[in-house]
C-alpha positions in Angstrom: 0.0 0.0 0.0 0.8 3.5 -0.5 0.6 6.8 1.5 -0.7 10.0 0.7 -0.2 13.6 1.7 -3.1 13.3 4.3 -1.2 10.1 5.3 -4.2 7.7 4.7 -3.3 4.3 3.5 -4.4 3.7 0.0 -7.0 1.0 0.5 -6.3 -2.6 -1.1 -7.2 -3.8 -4.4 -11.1 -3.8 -5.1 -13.0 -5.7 -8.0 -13.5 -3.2 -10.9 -17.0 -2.8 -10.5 -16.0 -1.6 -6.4 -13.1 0.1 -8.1 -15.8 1.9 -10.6 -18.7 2.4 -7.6 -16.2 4.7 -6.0 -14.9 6.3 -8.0 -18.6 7.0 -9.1 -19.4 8.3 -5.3 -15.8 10.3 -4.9 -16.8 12.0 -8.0 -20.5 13.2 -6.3 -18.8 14.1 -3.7 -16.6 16.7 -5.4 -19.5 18.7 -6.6 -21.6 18.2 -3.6 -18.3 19.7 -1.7 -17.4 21.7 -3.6 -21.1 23.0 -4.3 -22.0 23.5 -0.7 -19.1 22.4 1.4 -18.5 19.5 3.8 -20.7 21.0 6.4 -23.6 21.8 3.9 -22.9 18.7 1.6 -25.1 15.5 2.7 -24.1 12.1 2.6 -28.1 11.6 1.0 -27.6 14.2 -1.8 -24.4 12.5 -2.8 -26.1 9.3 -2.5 -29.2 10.4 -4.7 -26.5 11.6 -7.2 -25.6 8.0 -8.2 -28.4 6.2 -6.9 -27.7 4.5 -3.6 -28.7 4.7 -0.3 -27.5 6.5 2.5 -25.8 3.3 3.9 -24.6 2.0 0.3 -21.9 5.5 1.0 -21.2 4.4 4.4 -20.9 0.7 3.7 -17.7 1.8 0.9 -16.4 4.9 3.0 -17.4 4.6 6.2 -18.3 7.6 7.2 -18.5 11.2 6.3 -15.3 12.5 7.7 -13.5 8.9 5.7 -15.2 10.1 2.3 -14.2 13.4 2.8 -9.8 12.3 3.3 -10.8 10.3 0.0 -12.0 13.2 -1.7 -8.8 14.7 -1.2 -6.5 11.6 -1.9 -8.0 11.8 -5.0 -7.5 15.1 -5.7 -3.8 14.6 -4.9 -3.4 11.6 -7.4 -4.7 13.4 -10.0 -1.8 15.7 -9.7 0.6 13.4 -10.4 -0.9 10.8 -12.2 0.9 11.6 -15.5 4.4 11.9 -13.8 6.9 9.4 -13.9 6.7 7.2 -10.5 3.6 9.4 -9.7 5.5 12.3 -7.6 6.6 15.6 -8.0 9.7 15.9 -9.9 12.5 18.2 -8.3 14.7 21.1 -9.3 13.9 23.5 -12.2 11.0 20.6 -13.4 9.0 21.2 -9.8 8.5 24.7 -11.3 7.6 23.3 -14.8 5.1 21.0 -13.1 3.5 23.7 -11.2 2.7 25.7 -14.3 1.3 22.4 -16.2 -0.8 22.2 -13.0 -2.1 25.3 -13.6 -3.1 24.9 -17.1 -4.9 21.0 -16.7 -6.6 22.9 -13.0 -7.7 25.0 -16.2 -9.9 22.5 -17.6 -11.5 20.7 -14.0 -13.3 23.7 -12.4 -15.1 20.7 -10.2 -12.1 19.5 -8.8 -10.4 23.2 -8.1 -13.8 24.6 -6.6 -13.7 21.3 -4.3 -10.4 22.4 -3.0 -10.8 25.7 -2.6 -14.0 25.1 -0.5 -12.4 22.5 1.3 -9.4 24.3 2.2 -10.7 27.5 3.0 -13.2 25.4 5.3 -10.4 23.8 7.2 -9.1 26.7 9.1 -12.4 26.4 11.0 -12.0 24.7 14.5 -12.9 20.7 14.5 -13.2 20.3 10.6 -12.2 17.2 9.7 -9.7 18.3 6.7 -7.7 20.9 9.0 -4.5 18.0 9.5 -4.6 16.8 6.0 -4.1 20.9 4.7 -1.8 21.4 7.8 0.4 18.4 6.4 -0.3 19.1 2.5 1.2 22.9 2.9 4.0 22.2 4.8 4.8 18.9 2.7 4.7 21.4 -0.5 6.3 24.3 1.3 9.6 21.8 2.3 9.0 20.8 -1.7 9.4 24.1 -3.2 11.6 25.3 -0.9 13.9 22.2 -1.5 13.8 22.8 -5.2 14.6 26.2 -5.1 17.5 25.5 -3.2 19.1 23.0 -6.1 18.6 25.4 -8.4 20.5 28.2 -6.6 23.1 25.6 -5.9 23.2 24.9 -9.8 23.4 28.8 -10.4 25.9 29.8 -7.5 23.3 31.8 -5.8 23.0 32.0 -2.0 19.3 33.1 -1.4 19.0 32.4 2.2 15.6 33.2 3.7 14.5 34.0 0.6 13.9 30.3 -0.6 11.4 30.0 2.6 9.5 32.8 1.3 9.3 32.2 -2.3 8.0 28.8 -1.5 5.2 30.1 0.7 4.5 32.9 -2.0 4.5 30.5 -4.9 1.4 27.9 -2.9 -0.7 31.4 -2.2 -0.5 32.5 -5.5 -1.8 29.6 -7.3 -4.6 29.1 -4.6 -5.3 32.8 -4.9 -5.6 32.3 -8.5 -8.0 29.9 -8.5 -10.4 31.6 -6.3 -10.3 34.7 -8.6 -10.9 32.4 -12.0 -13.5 30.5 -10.2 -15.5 33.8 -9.2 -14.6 35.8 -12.9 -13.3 32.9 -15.2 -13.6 35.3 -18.3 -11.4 37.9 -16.2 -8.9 35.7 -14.9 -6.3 33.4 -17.2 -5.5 30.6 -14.6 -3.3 29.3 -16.8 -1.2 32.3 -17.7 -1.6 34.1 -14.7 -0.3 31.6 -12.8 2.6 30.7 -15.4 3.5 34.6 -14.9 3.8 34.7 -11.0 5.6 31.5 -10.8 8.5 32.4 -13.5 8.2 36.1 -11.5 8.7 34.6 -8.0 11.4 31.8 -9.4 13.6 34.8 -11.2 13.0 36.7 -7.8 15.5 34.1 -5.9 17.8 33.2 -8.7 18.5 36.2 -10.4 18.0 39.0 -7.3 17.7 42.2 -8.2 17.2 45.4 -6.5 13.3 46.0 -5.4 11.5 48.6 -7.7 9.4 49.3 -4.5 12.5 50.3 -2.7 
């Protein structure tokens, strides 16, 4: 078995039709989520969505709380799904990755609007997502961070507390993004805007120069 960010095991191998089911229900859930939020989502309107019963969900997640750590697993696998060994890369390709992030988060607005629900909702006290985003932003933060410091390395640059940061700015900015294209999709370019402040925060640390705002 495997672990994910939110360090849930992945669970063993199910018959395709289970396999199918659930994927069925983790997809409800997304738009129920990501519609109304965990707290306003129902375990019966998810249900109704692919025509089971209220216990049919619970008997293949569990509970509420379970199906919501799955809802986010899955999230995370679709990040990665295309990349070799299924994690993010390192070095000057984390960057690279990032911005093709951007441009497939482009073409899901279910998924996206699910996590910025989600995550917004977990800084509220006792939700059941608040470890897994705890965990997920600093596992990304060390990420980013750690990349940026192989590329200064390769460049001869000594950023210092920059690298900490850029890393932090680099998460914000793609999650701020989102919510803007989500509200005003025709206003907001998620896929260029994003490409722009990454290569703007990246440049930043390796090729410092002095602030125009100074």
């Amino acid at each position: 078995m495997t672990e994910t960010v939110s360090g849930q095991r992945r669970q063993p191998r199910s018959r395709p039709a289970t396999l199918a089911r659930r994927r069925d229900i983790l997809d409800a859930a997304i738009e129920i989520f990501g519609n109304k939020g965990f707290a306003g989502g129902t375990l019966q309107e998810i249900a109704d969505q692919v025509g089971m019963t209220h216990a049919g969900i619970l008997h293949h997640f569990g509970s509420k709380d379970a199906l919501l750590l799955e809802v986010l697993d899955h999230r995370d696998a679709t990040d990665v799904e295309g990349l070799e060994e299924q994690h993010i890369p390192g070095g000057i390709e984390l960057f690279r990755h990032l911005v093709r992030t951007a441009m497939i988060n482009a073409h899901r607005a279910g998924i996206v609007q699910a996590f910025v629900v989600l995550s917004a909702e977990s800084v509220t006290d006792d939700h059941p997502g608040r470890e897994y985003f705890l965990k997920r932003y600093s596992v990304l933060r060390g990420q980013v961070a750690d990349a940026f410091r192989e590329v200064c390395a390769e460049r001869g640059v000594a950023a210092g507390e920059t690298i900490d940061l850029a890393a932090a700015s680099i998460l914000a900015v793609m999650d701020g993004l989102q919510v803007q294209w989500l509200l005003d999709p025709d206003a907001v370019d998620l896929a260029r805007a994003s490409e722009f402040a990454i290569e703007a925060i990246v440049d930043s640390v390796v090729s410092p120069a002095p602030s125009p705002l100074a």
